[in-house]
C-alpha positions as CSV (number, residue, x, y, z in Angstrom):
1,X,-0.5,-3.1,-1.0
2,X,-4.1,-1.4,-0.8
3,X,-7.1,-1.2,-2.7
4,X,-6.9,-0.3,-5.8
5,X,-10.3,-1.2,-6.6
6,X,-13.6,-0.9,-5.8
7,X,-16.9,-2.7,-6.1
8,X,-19.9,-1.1,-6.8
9,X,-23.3,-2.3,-6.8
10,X,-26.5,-0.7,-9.0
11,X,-29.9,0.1,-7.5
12,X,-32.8,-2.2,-7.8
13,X,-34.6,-2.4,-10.8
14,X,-32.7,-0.5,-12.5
15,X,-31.4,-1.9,-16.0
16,X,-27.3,-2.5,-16.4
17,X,-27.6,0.1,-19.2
18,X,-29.7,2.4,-17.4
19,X,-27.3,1.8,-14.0
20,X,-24.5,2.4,-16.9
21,X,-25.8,5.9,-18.1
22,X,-27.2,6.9,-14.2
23,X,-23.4,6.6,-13.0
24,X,-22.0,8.2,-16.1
25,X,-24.4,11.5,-15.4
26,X,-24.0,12.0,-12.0
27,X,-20.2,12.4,-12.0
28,X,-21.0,15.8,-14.2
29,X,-24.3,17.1,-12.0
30,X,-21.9,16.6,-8.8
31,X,-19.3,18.1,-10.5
32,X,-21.7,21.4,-11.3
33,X,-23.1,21.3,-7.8
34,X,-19.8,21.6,-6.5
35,X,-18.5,24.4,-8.5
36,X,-22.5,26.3,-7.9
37,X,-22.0,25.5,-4.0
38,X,-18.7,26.9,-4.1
39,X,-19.6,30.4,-4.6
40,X,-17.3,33.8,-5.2
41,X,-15.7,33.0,-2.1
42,X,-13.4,30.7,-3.8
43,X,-10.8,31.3,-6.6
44,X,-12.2,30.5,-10.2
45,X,-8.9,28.4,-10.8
46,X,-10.0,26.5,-7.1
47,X,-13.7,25.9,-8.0
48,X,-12.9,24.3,-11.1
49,X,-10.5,21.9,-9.4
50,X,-13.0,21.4,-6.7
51,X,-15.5,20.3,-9.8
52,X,-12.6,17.9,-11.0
53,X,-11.9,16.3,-7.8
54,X,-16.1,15.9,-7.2
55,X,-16.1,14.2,-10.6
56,X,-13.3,12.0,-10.2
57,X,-13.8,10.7,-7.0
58,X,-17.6,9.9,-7.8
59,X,-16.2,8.1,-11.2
60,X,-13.7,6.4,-8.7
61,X,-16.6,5.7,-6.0
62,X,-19.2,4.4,-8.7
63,X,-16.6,2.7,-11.7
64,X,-18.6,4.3,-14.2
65,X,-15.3,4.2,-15.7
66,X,-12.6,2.1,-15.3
67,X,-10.5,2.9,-12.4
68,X,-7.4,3.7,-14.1
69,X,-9.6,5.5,-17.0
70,X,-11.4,7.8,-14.6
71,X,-7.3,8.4,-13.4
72,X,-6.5,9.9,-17.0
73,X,-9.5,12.6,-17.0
74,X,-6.7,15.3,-15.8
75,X,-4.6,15.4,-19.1
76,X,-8.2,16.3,-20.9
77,X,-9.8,18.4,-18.3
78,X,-7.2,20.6,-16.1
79,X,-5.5,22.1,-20.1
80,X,-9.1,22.6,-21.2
81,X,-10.4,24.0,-18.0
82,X,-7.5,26.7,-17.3
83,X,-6.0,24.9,-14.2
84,X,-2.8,23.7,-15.6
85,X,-1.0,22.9,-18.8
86,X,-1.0,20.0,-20.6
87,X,2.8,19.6,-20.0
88,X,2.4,20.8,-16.4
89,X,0.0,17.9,-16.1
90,X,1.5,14.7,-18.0
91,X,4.8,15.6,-15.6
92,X,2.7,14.0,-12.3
93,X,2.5,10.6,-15.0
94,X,6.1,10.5,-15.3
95,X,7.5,11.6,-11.9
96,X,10.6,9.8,-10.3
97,X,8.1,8.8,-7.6
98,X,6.3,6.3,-10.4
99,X,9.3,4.7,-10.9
100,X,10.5,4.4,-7.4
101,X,7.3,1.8,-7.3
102,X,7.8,0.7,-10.8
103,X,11.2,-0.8,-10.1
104,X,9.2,-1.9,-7.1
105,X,6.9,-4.2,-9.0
106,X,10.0,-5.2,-11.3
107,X,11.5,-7.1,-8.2
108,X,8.5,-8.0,-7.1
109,X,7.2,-10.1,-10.3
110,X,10.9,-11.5,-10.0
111,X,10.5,-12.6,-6.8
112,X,6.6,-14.2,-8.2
113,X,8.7,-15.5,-11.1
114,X,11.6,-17.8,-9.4
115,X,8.5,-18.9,-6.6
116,X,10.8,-17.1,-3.7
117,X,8.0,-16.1,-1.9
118,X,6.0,-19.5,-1.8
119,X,9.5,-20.7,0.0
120,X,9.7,-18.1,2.5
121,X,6.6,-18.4,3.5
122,X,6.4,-22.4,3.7
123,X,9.8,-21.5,5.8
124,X,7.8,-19.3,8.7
125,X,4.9,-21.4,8.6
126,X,7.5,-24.6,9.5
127,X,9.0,-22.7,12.0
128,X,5.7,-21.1,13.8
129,X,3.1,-23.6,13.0
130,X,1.6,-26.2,15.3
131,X,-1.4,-24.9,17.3
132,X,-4.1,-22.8,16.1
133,X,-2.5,-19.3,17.5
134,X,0.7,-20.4,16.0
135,X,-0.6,-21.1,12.9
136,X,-2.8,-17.7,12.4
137,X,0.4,-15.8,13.3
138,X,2.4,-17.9,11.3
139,X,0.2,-16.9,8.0
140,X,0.1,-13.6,9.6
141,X,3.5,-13.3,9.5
142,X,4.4,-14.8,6.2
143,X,1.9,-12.7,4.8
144,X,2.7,-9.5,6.0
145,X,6.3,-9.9,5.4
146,X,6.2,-10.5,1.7
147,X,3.0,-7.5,1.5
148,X,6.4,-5.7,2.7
149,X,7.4,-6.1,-1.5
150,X,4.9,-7.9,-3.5
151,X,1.4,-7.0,-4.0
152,X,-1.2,-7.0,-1.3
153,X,-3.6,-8.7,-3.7
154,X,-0.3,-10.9,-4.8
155,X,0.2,-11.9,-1.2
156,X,-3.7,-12.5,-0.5
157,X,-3.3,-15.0,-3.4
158,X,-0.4,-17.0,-2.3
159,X,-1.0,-17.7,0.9
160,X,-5.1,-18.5,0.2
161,X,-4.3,-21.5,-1.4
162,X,-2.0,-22.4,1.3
163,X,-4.6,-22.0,3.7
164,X,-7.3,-23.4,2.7
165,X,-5.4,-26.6,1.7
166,X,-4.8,-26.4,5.5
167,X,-8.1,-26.0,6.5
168,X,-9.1,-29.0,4.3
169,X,-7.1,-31.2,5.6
170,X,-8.6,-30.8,8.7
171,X,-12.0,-32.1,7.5
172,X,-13.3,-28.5,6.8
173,X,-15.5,-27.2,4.5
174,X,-16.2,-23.8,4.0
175,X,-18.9,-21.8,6.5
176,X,-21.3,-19.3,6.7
177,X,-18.9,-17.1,8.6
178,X,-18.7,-18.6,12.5
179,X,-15.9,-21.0,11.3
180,X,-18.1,-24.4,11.1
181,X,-18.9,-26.1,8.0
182,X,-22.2,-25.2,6.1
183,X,-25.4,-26.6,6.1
184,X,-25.3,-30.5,5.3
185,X,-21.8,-31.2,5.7
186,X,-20.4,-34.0,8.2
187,X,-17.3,-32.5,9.3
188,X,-17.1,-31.2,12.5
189,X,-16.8,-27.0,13.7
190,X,-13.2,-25.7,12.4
191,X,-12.5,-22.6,15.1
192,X,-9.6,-22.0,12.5
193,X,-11.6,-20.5,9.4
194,X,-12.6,-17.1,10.2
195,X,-9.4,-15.9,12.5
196,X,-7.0,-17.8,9.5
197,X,-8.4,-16.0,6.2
198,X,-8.9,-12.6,8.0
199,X,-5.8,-13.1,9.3
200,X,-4.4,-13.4,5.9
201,X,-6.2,-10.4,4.9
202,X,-5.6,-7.9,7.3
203,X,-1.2,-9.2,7.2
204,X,-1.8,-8.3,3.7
205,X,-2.9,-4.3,3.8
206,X,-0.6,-4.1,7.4
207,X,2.3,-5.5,5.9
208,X,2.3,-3.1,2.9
209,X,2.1,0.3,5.1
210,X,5.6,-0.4,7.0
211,X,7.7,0.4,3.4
212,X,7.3,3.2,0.7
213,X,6.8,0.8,-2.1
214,X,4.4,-1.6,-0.1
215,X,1.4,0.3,-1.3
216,X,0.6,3.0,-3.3
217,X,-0.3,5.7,-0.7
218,X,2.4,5.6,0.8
219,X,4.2,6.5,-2.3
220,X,1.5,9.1,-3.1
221,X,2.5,10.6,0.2
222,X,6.9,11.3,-0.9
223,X,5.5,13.0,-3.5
224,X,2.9,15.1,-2.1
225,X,5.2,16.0,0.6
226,X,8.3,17.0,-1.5
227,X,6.3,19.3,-4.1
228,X,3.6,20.4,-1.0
229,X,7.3,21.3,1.1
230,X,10.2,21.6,-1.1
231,X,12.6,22.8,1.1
232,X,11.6,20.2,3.9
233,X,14.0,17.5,4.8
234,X,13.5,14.4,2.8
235,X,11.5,10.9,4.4
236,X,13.8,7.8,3.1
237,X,12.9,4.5,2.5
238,X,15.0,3.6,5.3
239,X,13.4,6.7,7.8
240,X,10.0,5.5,6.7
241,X,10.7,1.7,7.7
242,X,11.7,3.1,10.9
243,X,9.0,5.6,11.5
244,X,6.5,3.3,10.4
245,X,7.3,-0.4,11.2
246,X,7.1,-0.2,14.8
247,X,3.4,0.6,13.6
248,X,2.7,-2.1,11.0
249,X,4.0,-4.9,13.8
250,X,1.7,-3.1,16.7
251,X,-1.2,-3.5,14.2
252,X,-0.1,-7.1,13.4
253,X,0.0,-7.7,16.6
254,X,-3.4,-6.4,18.1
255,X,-5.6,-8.0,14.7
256,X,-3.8,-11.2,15.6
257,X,-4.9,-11.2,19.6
258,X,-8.0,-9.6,18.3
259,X,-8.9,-12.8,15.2
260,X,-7.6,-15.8,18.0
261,X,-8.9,-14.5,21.4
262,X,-11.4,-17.1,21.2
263,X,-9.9,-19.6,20.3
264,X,-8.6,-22.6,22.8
265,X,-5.2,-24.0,22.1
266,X,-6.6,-27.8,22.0
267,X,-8.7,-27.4,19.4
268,X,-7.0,-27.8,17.0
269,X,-3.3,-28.3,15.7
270,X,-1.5,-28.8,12.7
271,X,2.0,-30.3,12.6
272,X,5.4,-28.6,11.8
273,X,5.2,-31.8,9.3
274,X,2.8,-30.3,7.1
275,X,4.5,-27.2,6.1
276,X,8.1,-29.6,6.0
277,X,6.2,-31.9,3.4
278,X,5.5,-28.9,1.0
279,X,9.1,-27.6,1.1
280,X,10.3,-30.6,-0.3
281,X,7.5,-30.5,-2.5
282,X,9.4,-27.5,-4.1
283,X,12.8,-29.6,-3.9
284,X,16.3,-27.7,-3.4
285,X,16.5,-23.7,-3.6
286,X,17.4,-22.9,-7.2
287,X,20.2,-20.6,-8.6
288,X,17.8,-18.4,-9.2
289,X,15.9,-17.8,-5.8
290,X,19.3,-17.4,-3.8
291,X,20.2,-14.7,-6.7
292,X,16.7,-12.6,-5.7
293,X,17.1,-12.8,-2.8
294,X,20.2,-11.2,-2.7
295,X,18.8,-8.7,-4.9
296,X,15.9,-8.4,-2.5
297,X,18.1,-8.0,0.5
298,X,20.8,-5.0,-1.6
299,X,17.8,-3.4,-2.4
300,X,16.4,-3.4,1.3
301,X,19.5,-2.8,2.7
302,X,20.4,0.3,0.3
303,X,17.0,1.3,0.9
304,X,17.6,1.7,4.6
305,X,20.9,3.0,5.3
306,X,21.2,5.9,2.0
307,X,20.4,8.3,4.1
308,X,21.5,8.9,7.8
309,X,19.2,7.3,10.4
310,X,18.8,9.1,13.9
311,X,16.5,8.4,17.0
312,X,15.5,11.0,19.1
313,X,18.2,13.4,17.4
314,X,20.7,10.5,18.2
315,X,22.6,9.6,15.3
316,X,22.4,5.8,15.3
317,X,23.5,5.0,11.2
318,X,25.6,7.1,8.7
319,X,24.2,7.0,5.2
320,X,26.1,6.0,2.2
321,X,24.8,9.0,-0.4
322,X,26.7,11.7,1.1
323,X,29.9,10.3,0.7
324,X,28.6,9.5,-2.9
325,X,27.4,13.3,-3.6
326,X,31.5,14.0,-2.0
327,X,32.8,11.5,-4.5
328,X,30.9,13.2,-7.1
329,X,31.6,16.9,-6.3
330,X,35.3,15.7,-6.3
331,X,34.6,14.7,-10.3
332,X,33.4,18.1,-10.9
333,X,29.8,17.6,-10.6
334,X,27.9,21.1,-9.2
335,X,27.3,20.6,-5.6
336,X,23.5,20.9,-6.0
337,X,23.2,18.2,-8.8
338,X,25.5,15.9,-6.7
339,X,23.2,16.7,-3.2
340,X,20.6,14.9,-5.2
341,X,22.2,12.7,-7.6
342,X,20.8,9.3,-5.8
343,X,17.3,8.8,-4.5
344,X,14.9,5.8,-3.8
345,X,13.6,5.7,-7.2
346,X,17.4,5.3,-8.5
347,X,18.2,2.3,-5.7
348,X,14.7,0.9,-7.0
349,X,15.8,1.4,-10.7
350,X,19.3,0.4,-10.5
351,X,18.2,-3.2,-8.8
352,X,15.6,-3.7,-11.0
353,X,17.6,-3.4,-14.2
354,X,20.2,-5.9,-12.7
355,X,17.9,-8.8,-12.6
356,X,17.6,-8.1,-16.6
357,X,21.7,-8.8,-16.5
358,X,22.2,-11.7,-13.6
359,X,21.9,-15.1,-15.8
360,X,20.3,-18.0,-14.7
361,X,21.4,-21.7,-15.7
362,X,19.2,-22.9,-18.2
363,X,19.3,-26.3,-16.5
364,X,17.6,-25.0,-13.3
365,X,15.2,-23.0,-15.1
366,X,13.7,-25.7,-16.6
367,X,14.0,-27.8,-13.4
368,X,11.6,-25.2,-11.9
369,X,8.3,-25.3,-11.7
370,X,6.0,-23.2,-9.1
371,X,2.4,-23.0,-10.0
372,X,1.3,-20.1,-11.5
373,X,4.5,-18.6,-12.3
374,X,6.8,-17.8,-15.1
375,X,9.3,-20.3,-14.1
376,X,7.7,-22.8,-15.9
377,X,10.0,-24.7,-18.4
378,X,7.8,-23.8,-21.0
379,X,8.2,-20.2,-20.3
380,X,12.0,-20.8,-20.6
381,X,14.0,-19.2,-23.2
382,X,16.1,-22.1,-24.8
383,X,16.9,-20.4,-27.8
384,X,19.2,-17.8,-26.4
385,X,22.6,-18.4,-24.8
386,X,21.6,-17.1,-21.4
387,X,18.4,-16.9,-19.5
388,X,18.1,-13.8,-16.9
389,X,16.8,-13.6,-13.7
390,X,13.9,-11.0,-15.5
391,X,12.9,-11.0,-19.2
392,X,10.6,-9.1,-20.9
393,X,7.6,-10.9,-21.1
394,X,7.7,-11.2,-17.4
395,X,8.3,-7.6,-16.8
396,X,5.3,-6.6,-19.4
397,X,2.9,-8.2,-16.4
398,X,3.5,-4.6,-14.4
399,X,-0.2,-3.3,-12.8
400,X,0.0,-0.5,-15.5
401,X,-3.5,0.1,-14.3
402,X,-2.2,0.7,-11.0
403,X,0.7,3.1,-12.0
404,X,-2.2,5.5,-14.0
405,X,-3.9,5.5,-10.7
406,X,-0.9,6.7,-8.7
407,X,0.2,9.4,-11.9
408,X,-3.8,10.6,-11.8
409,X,-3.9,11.0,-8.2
410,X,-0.7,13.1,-8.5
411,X,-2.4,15.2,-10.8
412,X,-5.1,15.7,-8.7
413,X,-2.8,16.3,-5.7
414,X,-1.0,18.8,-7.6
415,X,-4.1,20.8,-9.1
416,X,-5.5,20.8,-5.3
417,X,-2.4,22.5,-4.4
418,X,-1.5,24.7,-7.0
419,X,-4.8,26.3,-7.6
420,X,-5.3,27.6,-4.2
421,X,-8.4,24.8,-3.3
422,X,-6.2,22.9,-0.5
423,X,-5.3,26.0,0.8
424,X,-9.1,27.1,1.0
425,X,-10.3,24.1,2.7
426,X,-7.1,23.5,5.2
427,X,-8.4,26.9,6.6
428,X,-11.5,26.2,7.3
429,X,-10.9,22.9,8.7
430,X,-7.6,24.5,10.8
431,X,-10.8,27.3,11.8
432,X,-13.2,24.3,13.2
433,X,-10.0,22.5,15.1
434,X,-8.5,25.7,16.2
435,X,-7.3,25.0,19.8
436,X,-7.6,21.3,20.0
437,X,-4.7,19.9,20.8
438,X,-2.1,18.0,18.4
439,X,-3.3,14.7,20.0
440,X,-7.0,15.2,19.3
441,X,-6.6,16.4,16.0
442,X,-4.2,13.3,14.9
443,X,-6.7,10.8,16.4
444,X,-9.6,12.3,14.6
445,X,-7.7,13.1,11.8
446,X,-7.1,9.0,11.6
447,X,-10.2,8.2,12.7
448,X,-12.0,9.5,9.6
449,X,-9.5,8.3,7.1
450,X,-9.9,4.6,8.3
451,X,-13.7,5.0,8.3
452,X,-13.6,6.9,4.3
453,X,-10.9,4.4,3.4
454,X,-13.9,1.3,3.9
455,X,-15.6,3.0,0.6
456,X,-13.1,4.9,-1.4
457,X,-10.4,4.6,-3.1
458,X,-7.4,4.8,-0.7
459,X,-5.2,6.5,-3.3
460,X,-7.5,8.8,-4.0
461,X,-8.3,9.5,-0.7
462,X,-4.9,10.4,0.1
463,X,-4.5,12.2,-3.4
464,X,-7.2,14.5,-2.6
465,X,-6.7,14.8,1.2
466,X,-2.8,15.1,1.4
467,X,-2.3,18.4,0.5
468,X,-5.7,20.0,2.2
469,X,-4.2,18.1,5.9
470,X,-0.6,20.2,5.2
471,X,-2.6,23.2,4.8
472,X,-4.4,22.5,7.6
473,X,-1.4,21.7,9.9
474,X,0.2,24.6,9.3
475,X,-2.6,27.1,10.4
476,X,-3.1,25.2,13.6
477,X,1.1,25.7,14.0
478,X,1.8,21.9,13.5
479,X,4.9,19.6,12.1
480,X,3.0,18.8,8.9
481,X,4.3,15.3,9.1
482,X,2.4,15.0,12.2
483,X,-0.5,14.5,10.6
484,X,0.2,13.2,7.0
485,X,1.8,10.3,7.9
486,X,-0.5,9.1,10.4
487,X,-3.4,9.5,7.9
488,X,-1.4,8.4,5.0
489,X,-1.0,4.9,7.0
490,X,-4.4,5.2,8.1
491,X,-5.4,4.7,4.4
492,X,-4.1,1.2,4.9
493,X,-6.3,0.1,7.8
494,X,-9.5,-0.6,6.4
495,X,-10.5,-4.0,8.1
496,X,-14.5,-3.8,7.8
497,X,-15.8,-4.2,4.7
498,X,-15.6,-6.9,1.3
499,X,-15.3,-3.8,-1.2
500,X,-12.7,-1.8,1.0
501,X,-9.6,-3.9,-0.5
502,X,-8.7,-6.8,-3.1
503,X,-7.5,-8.9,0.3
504,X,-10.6,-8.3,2.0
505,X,-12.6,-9.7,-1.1
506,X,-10.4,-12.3,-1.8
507,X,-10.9,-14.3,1.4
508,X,-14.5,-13.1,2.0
509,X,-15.0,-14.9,-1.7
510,X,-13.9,-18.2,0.4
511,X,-17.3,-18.5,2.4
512,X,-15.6,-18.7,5.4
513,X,-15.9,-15.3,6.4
514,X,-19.9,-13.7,6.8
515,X,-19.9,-10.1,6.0
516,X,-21.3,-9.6,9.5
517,X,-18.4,-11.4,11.2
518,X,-15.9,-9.6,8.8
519,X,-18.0,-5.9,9.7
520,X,-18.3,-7.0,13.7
521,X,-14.4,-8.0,13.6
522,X,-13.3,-5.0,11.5
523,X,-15.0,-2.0,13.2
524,X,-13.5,-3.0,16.4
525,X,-10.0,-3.6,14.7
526,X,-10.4,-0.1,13.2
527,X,-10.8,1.4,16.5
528,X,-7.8,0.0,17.5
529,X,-6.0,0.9,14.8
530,X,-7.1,4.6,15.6
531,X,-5.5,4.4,18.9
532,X,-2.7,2.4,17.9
533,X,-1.5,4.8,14.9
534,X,-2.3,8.2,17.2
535,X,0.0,6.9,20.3
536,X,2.2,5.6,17.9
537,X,2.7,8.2,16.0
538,X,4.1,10.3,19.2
539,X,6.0,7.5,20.6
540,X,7.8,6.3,17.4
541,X,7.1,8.9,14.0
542,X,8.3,11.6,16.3
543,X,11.7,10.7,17.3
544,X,12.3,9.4,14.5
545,X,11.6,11.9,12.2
546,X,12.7,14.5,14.6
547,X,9.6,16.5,14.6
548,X,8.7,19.3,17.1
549,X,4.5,18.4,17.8
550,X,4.5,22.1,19.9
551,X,5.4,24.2,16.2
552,X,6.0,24.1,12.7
553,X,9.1,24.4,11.5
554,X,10.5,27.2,9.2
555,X,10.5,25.4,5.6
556,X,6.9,24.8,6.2
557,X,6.0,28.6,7.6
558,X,7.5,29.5,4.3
């Protein structure tokens, strides 16, 4: 998934308390200048919004609070201030939305629990690994495939350790950033370093952009979209996988020729062996990892195929909620209530609260043991009759930090739109764009998101950008999803910088990565992930979606 932190820095000289208090008063004096700057032109109800959004985002940019604090300052500020009521606002903190991600995490920290992901990944790294291009797509791979569910932080820190047990078994020891060993050392250069822990990195934020609960933005985007567009036709789970994966595996692809173009095949190699040894390290798959992933392929597959999928207007897969909603209506349920009876957030729901009910022999609980996890016989209930796939204590581990930041940005999105600001702004950005084309506008459009994305918050980029993009596609007659989508993935590309995501710090932290070679190898990555999203967007989101780039369509004129 993608950042949902930041690091900040304080300026020179400058005492932590006095760096503590600056931080704390700017937020306020921005917030003033923006409402001053704002002038008559704008509606009262906008201009105090505007203030809002100025203050949160440089509490967000700064931490002068605590992420997930600064993401509460809505339920005090918009009742107080006259944009919205206090019910109006604690709605966007409880929206189905939240919960599609929250049963997210559920199977997610079931997966971390039972130590399913350290085996799949050992698994792809048995069957790809050998020489050093192998083995960065390998990690690549493994990475990226379980950022698909789990965390991208989560991910980052699974397959590190992997890694760099790699990387010391080949006489390495960590660098200055070029790959070779630092000062002193005896070993010899290890070409490996940089192009493996970036590699890891980047797998991590690409991996979580191809699925609505890989990373928050993307579930920031369903709900921006369905309250921005009621009457607009729904994007699945399953439509979003296929709008958007042929994207995340493009990406994947160009940052791994990008990380190992340099890299000659006899350098160095790594037997299958290696990655064989650890699996039997783990021993035999338990009860318990077959049992998620079972869970893990219902949900995926349930995910996928509720709602019809079509290419290019060709139907290729019917979707099992409308004969549900038929069912249903046969029962006597109103034809409206039964239309939307399911959703992603149900599927999400309905699989997490299983893994609460599927037991688990108590014998193979205690046989397993996976580092780090809650699988440890210790943790094992022994009291009660039956252990469960999920308990309690397990499930208390969800981000909650995480889920305030995704209810505060839907605040904010929802302010934005409903007092008139995103409409304000979308005009005068569709006035400076007015007669570019659509492709122009989309590759600019990502373009600046990947480059804001390096330093802010990419929820609250998209919380606060979202709605002022559907504004703006609408006055320059586009699809809306035309450009949303392709900025809400670009949210998920940013490659250049330590602070721009958890993954990117994580392996930076190594000292095998320079922030020069991560900036040099990043900007260039960013630029083509500009061109990759834009062309992509045509040649896959459009089809699939169905969407007309020459108009907008009627719900959205509306």
């Amino acid at each position: 998934m993608a950042a949902e932190t930041q690091s900040s820095g304080r300026w020179r000289g400058m005492s932590p308390l006095g760096w503590h208090w600056f931080r704390l008063c700017a937020g306020p004096a921005a917030a003033v200048l923006a409402w001053w700057l704002a002038g008559d032109a704008m509606h009262p109800a906008a201009r105090r919004t505007a203030a809002v959004a100025v203050l949160m985002a440089v509490y967000w940019l700064t931490h002068a609070l605590p992420i997930p604090a600064t993401s509460l300052l809505p339920l005090v500020l918009f009742p107080l201030l006259g944009i919205q009521t206090a019910g109006q606002v604690a709605e966007a903190y409880v929206d189905s939305t939240i919960f599609l991600f929250v049963g997210g995490f559920v199977i997610a920290l079931g997966i971390e629990r039972w130590g399913l992901h350290r085996r799949i990944a050992l698994h792809v790294l048995a069957l790809l690994g050998s020489g050093p291009r192998q083995l960065t797509f390998g990690f690549m791979v493994a990475t990226a495939g379980m950022s698909m569910w789990v965390s991208n932080t989560a991910s980052t820190l699974l397959m590190m350790p992997i890694g760099l047990a790699l990387l010391r078994s080949m006489a390495a020891s960590p660098a200055s950033g070029d790959g070779r060993p630092a000062a002193g050392s005896d070993a010899g250069p290890v070409p490996l370093g940089v192009p493996l822990m970036l590699g890891i990195a980047y797998a991590a934020s690409i991996g979580g952009l191809t699925t609505l609960v890989g990373t928050p933005t993307n579930v920031q985007f369903v709900r921006i979209w369905r309250l921005q567009f009621p009457d607009a036709p729904e994007v699945s789970a399953g439509e979003w996988m296929l709008a958007a994966g042929p994207i995340g595996l493009a990406l994947l692809l160009a940052a791994w020729w990008w990380l190992t173009r340099g890299i000659a095949e006899t350098t160095v190699r790594r037997p299958r062996s290696f990655f064989r040894q650890r699996l039997r390290e783990l021993g035999r798959p338990s009860v318990a990892e077959w049992a998620m992933l079972v869970v893990l392929a219902a949900t995926a597959v349930l995910w996928i195929t509720r709602k019809p999928l079509a290419f290019g207007g060709v139907r290729m897969l019917g979707g099992w909620a409308e004969p549900l909603s038929g069912w249903l209506r046969s029962l006597g349920m109103p034809s409206e209530r039964a239309a939307h009876a399911v959703d992603d957030s149900t599927v999400a729901m309905l699989m997490a609260l299983l893994l609460f009910v599927i037991p688990v022999p108590v014998g193979e609980a205690r046989r397993q043991r996976v580092e780090g996890s809650a699988a440890d016989p210790q943790d094992v209930d022994t009291t009660s009759r039956v252990n469960c796939l999920m308990d309690w204590e397990t499930a208390e581990r969800l981000p909650w930090g995480v889920l305030l930041l995704i209810g505060g940005g839907f605040a904010l999105a929802g302010a934005i739109r409903t007092s008139g600001l995103a409409e304000w702004i979308g005009e005068q950005f569709a006035a400076a764009v007015t007669g570019w084309p659509a492709w122009m506008v989309v590759v600019t459009v990502v373009a600046v998101l990947i480059l804001l994305t390096e330093i802010t918050s990419n929820v609250a980029t998209v919380s606060a950008l979202l709605p002022i993009l559907a504004v703006m596609a609408v006055r320059l007659n586009l699809d809306p999803r035309l450009i949303m989508i392709p900025a809400t993935i670009a949210t998920s590309c940013a490659f250049m910088l330590p602070i721009a995501t958890p993954p990117n710090a994580i392996v930076f932290g190594t000292g095998y990565v320079s922030m020069r070679t991560m900036a040099t190898t990043g900007l260039w990555l960013n630029v083509l992930g500009t061109v990759i999203i834009a062309v992509l967007t045509f040649a896959v989101v459009v089809p699939v979606l169905g969407i007309d780039p020459g108009g907008v369509p009627a719900w959205a004129a509306h």
